[in-house]
C-alpha positions in Angstrom: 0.0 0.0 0.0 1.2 3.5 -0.5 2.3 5.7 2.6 -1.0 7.9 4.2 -0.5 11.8 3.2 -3.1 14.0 3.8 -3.1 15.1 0.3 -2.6 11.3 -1.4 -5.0 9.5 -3.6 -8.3 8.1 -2.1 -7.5 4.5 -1.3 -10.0 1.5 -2.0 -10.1 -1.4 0.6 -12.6 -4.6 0.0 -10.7 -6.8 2.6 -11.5 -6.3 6.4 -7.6 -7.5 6.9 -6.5 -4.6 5.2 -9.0 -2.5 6.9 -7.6 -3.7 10.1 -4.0 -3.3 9.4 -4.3 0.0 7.7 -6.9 1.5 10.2 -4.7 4.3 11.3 -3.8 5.6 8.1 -7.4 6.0 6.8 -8.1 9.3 5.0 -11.2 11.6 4.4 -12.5 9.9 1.2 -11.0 6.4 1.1 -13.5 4.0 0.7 -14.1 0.4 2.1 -16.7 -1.9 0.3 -18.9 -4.2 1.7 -19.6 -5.4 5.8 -17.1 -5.2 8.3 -17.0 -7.3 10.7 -17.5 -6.0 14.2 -17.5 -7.5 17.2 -20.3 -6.8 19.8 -19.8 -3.4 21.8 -17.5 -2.4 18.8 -20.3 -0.4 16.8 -18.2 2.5 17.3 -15.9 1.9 14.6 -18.6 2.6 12.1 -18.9 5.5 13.8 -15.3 6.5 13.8 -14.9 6.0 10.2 -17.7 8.4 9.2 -16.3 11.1 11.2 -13.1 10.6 9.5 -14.5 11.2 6.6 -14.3 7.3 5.1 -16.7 6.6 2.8 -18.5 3.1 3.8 -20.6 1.1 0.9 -23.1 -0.5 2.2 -23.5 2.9 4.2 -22.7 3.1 8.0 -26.4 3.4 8.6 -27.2 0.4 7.1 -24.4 -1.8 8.3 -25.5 -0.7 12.1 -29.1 -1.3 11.6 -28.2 -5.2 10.2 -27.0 -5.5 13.6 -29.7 -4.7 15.9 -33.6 -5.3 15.7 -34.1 -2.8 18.8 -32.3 -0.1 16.1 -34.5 -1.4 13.7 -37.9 0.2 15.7 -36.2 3.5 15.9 -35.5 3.7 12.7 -38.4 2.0 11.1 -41.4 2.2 13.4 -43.8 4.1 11.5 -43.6 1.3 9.2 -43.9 -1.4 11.9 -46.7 -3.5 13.7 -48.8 -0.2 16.4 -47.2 -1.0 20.0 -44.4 -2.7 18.4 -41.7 -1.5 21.2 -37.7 -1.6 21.8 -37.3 -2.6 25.4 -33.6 -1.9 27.4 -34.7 -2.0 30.6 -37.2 -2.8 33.6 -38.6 0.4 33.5 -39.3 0.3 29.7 -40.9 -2.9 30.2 -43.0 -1.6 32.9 -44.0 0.9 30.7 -44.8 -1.4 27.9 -47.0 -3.3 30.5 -49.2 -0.3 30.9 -49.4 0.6 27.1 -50.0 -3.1 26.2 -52.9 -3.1 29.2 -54.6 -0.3 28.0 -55.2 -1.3 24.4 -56.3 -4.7 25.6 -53.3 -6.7 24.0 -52.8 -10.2 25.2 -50.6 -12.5 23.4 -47.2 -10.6 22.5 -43.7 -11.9 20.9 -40.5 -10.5 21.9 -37.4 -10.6 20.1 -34.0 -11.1 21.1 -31.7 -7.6 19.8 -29.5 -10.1 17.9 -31.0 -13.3 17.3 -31.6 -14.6 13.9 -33.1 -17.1 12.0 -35.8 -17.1 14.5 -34.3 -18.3 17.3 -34.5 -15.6 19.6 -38.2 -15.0 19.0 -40.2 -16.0 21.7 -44.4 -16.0 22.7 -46.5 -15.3 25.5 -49.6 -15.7 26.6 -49.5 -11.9 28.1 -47.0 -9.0 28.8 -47.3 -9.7 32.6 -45.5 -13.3 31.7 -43.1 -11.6 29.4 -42.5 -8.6 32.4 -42.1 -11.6 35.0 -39.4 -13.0 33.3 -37.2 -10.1 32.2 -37.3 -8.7 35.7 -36.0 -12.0 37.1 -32.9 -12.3 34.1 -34.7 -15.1 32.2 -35.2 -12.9 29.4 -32.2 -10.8 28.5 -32.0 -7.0 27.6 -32.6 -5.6 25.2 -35.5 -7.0 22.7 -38.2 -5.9 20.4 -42.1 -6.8 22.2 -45.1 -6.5 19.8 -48.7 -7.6 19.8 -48.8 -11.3 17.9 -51.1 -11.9 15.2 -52.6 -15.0 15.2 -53.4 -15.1 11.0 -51.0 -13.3 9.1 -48.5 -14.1 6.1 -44.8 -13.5 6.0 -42.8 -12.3 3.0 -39.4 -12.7 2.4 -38.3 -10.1 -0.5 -34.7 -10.1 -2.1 -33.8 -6.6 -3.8 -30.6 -6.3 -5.5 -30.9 -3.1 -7.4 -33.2 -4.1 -10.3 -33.8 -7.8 -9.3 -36.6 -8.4 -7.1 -38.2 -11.3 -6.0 -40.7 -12.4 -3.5 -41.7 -15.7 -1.7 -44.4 -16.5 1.1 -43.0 -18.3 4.0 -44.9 -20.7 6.1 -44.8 -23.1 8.6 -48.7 -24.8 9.7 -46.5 -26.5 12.9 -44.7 -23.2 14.3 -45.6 -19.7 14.3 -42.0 -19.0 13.3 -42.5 -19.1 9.5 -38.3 -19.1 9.1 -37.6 -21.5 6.8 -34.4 -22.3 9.3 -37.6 -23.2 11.4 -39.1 -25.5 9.4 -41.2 -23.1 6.9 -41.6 -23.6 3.4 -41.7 -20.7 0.5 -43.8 -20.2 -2.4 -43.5 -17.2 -5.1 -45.5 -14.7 -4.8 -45.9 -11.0 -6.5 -45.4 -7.8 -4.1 -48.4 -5.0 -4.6 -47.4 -1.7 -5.5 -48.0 -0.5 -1.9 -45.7 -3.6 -0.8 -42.8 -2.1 -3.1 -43.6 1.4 -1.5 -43.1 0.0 1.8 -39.7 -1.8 0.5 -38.3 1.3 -1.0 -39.1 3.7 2.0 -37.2 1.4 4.2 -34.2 1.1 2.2 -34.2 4.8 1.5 -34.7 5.9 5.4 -31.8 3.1 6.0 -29.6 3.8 2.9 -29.4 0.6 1.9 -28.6 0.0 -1.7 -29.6 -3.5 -1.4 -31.4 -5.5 1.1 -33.4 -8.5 2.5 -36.7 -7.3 3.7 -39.3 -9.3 5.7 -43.0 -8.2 5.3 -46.4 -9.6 7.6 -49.6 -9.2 5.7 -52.3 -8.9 8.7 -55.9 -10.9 7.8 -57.2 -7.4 7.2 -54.6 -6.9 4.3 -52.5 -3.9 6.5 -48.7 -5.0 5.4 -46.3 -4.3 7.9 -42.5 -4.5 8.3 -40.8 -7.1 10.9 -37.3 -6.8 9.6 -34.6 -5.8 7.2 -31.1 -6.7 6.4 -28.0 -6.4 3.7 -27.8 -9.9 3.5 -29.8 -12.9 4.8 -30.1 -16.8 3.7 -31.8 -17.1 0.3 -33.2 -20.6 0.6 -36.7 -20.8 -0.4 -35.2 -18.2 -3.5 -35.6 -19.1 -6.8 -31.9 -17.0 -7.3 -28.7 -19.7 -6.7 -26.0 -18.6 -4.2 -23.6 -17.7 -7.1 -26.2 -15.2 -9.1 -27.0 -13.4 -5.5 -23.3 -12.9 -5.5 -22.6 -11.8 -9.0 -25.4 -9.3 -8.6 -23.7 -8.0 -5.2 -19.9 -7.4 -6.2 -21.7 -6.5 -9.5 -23.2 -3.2 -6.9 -20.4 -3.0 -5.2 -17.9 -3.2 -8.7 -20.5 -0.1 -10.0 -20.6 1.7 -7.3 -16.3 1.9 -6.6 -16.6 2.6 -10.7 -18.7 5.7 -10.1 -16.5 7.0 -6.9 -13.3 6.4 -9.3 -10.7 5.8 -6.9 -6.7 5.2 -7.2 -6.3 1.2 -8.2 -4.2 -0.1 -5.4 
């Protein structure tokens, strides 16, 4: 690599080892492409790196937002189940006791901040059980609580710049409809209010491409549960090897467009 000067070339990086070892010697408008790899508590390198002026593609936003679901209800609440709630502490969940009373919800499922595949999703029978069990340390902080639906569909939809496609998960044994959880997919066409949803998200997260999970209430309200840069494609009709073309194909336009120094 060449030496760091303030006034040297933007530098392009696509390996987290050479992210690593060059670290220091980042420079406003060198440019790292794709995820790094963080380990938990050390979100604040994303943060670092934007101050400095790095330019991160996926965007810092988005790569933060992959990591925790209780970031995803800040971010993307308006677009979420009503009551759905990000709880850190006892006195949040006391809180969401009182809410959850007052509009007469029973059955809720929490989620574990950075559980996937369905494992950390849990269900109870009311908020009271859920309450109980967080305040004795069976239920860790933090975690996302929202109302459960009984009757509702879950879509998985891939979007990788102009490829798009949509499947129906489902599972008649398991209210988890992850396919890691037994579900199984079939195709199925978004509306035009579905893509709306889709592309608000992305665009309030700045992600440029992203795996997004819809519900579609018995009443036909569609709702987000969650969104990420990347996620398993089984149940897709796209192989592993096209989902990757089309990503460094993204990521290959995008460095293209920013035109840094080949290193």
């Amino acid at each position: 690599m060449t030496s760091a000067k303030q006034d040297r070339t933007p530098i392009s990086y696509q390996q987290n080892s050479e992210l690593r070892a060059h670290y220091s010697d980042l420079r406003q408008g060198d440019i790292f492409i794709g995820r790094i790899r963080v380990k938990p508590n050390e979100e604040y390198l994303l943060l670092d790196l934007v101050e400095r002026g790095v330019i991160l593609f996926p965007s810092a936003l988005s790569q933060q937002v992959c990591r925790s679901k209780t970031t995803q209800v800040l971010l993307f609440k308006e677009f979420m189940l009503p009551h759905t709630l990000a709880i850190h502490d006892q006195h949040e969940m006391l809180e969401a006791v009182n809410v959850y009373h007052q509009h007469t919800i029973n059955k809720i499922v929490t989620k574990l901040d950075r559980k996937d595949g369905g494992l950390g999703v849990h269900l109870w029978s009311t908020v009271e059980d859920a309450y109980n069990q967080a305040s004795l340390g069976n239920l860790p902080y933090p975690f996302v609580l929202q109302p459960y639906f009984e009757k509702c569909s879950d879509i998985r939809v891939i979007l990788l710049d102009s490829y798009e496609e949509a499947y129906q998960r489902e599972n008649p044994y398991n209210f988890r409809n992850n396919l890691h959880c037994g579900g199984i997919s079939t195709t199925c066409t978004l509306s035009k209010e579905q893509k709306s949803i889709c592309m608000r998200v992305m665009e309030r997260g700045k992600f440029p491409y992203a795996h997004i999970d819809l519900m579609i209430t018995e009443s036909g309200r569609t709702y987000l549960t969650e969104i990420n840069l990347r996620g398993g494609i089984k149940g897709a009709t796209i192989s592993p090897e096209e989902y990757r073309e089309k990503v460094e194909r993204i990521h290959a336009n995008f460095l293209s467009k920013s035109s840094p120094a080949k290193q």
